[in-house]
C-alpha positions, -999 to +999 in steps of 0.1 A: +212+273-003+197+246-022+222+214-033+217+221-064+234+252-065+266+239-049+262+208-078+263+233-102+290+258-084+315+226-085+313+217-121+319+254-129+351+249-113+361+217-129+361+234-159+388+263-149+421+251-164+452+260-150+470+280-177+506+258-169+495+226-163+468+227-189+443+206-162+414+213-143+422+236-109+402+210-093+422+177-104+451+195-090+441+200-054+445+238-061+404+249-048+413+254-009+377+260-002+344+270-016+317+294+004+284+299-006+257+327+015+226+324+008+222+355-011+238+341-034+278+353-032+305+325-037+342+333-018+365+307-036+403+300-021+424+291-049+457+281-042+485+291-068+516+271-069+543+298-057+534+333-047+551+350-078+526+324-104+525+349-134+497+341-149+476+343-110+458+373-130+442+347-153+435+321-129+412+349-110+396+359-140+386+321-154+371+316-122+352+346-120+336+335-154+330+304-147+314+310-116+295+337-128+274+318-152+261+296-127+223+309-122+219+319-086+255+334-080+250+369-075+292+377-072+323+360-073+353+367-048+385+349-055+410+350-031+444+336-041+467+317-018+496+294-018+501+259-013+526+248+012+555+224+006+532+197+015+507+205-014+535+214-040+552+176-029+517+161-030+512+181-062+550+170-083+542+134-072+506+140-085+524+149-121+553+126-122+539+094-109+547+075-079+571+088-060+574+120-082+608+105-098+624+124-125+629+113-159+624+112-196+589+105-198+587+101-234+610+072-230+587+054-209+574+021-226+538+032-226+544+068-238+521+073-268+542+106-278+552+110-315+590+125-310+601+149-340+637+161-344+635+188-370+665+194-386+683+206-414+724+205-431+727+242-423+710+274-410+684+298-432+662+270-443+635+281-425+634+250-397+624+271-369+591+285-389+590+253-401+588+234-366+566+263-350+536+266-375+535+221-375+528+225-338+507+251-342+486+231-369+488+202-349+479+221-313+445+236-337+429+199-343+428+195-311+460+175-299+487+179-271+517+197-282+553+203-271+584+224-285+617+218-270+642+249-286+673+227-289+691+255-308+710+269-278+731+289-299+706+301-322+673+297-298+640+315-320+614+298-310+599+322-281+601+346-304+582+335-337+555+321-305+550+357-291+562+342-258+576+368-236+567+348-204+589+330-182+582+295-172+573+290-137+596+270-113+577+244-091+607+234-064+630+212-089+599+214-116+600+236-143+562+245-166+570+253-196+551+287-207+521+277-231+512+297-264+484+284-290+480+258-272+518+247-276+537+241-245+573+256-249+607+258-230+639+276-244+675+287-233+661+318-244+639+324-217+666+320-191+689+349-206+689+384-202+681+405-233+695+391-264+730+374-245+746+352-265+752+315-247+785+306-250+792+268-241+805+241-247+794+200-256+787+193-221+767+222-211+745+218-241+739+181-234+732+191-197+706+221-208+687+195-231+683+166-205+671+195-181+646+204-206+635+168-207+634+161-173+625+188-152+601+204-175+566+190-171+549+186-202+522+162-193+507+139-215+517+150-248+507+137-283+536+155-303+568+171-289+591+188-317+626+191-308+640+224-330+675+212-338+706+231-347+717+228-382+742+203-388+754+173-368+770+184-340+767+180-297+725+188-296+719+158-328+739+134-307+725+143-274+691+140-286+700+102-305+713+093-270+682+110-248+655+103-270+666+074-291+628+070-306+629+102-319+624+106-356+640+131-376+622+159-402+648+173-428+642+205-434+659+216-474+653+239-497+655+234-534+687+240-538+707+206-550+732+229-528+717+226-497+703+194-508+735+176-502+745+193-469+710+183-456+715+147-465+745+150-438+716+163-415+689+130-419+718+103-431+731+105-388+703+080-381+725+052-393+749+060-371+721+065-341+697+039-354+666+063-354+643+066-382+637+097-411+598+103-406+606+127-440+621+157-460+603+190-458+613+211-490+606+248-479+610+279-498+604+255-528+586+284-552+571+319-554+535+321-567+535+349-594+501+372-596+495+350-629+490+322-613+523+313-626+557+300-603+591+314-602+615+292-586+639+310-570+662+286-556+655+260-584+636+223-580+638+187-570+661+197-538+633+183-517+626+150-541+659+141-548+670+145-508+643+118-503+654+096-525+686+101-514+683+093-479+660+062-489+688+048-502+711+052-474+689+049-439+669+013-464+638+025-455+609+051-471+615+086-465+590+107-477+588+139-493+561+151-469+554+186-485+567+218-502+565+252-485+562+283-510+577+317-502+555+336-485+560+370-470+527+363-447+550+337-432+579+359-429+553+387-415+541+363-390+573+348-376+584+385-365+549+394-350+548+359-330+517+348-350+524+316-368+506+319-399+488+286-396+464+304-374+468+340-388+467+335-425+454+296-430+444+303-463+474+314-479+494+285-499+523+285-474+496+275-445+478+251-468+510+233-473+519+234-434+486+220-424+489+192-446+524+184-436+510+183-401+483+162-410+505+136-426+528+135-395+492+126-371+486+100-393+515+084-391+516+051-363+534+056-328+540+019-333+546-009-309+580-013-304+590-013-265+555-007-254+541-031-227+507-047-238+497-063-206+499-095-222+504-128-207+510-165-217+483-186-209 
């Protein structure tokens, strides 16, 4: 069997991502051992991170493909192992640095992840649609993207994902199912059926630093954190675990729920983060004239940011308005966000240009170390 042919078997491999960790199967130590005859055959060892690995069906079947287009394999047989506690230590520290310490990693100094807390003054604004279909737009030009469900109570993000899959548990490491291209974790994936969760403060700070800390989200370029409404336990938690998050407002028109969202974007001056901007969703119906009907009247969004301006002393931004869209409605229940389903409709349009605004924005320098010294 010519050299040539293993060259070419190898970089077939490297190109078989592991569905969880969202890396090459080689980079992760997870190709035991590679056999080629000379008719041609290839027997690949692949070893899967615990025996139960859901998605082990899709790790045999991207290798197959892969392998399969090489010219001069004949057949593919992929046998599945599983590492040892050696491999899956080896493996954490591989992930997690030196040492494999836990942690916020997003609090690190050289993390380059753009934080979002999305929240609103109270519930039926549409946040969790809102927060979904950003990452979505986000995770579609190409960049690394996280949601964290912080709405324990009233957890809806699997659900407008399509995510029925539980994450898998590496020892003391939790991955986070991945949908879109959207890494995700959620209280609701760890209940039964539709069980309500009935804690208290401490519980829910607990559950979020878990998510924080024992899920492995890799390198990420945006991680959305999908608040409760209000200012309660979760907005505090998050101002004292991620203290460089920035918080979305999410409003409708409604000088109503205007004011109560103020409440929602005006705690960063008691937590000292920053208001990246108000989202004003829901803000019209188009009519088949062309024409709009606004059904929970105007300037909600406008005069929020003007508002909060004035109170946090720094620009907050009306980033975008949403329209009323039953597409986006119709795609939350199916689990297909409706910046991939429907990206032509006016409610996507508006989404993906939200999303655009919040890549451009600067991660900015503050705590980072720039390997600068006096000389």
């Amino acid at each position: 069997m010519t050299e040539n042919l293993h060259q070419a078997v190898n970089a077939a491999l490297a190109t078989v991502i592991d569905p969880e960790l969202r890396r090459p199967i080689t980079e992760l130590g997870m190709v035991d051992s590679v056999e080629i005859s000379d008719d041609g055959r290839v027997r690949l060892a692949v070893l899967l991170t615990i025996a139960g690995c859901p998605l082990r069906d899709t790790i045999t079947a991207d290798s197959e493909k892969a392998l399969s287009s090489v010219p001069g394999v004949t057949a593919v047989d992929v046998e599945l192992k599983v590492m040892s506690q050696a491999q899956r230590d080896a493996l954490k520290e591989q992930l997690r640095g030196a040492g494999g310490q836990r942690g916020i990693p997003f609090n690190q100094p050289g993390s380059l992840t753009k934080v979002f807390a999305v929240a609103s003054g109270k519930g039926g604004v549409g946040k969790s649609s809102v927060t979904v279909n950003l990452a979505c737009a986000l995770a579609a030009q190409g960049l690394r993207v996280g949601i964290v469900d912080a709405d324990v109570y009233g957890f809806s993000v699997p659900a407008l994902m399509g995510i029925t899959q539980a994450p898998t548990r590496v020892d003391d490491m939790i991955l986070p199912p991945v949908a879109y291209g959207v890494k995700v974790i959620s209280i609701g994936m760890f209940v039964t059926g539709n069980q309500p969760v009935a804690w208290r403060g401490p519980m829910l700070h607990r559950a979020l630093e878990q998510f924080l800390t024992d899920v492995y989200f890799g390198d990420l370029d945006a991680l959305f954190l999908d608040l409760p409404p209000g200012t309660g336990d979760i907005a505090i938690s998050v101002a004292q675990l991620l203290p460089k998050a920035e918080i979305l407002v999410v409003t409708t028109p409604q000088a109503a729920a205007a004011d109560v969202a103020e409440r929602a974007g005006a705690i960063a001056t008691q937590t000292g983060q920053s208001v990246a901007g108000v989202i004003e969703n829901m803000s019209y119906l188009e009519m088949p004239d062309g024409g709009r009907m606004e059904l929970f009247g105007s300037g909600g969004g406008a005069v929020l940011a003007e508002r909060l301006t004035a109170t946090v002393g720094s620009d907050v931004p009306l980033l975008g308005q949403i329209p009323l869209d039953i597409l986006l409605r119709e795609g939350g229940d199916a689990g297909s966000p409706i910046v991939l389903g429907q990206p032509d409709t006016p409610a996507a349009v508006a989404l993906v240009e939200i999303a655009g605004k919040l890549a451009a924005k600067p991660r900015g320098l503050t705590g980072m170390k720039l390997g600068l010294q006096p000389r």
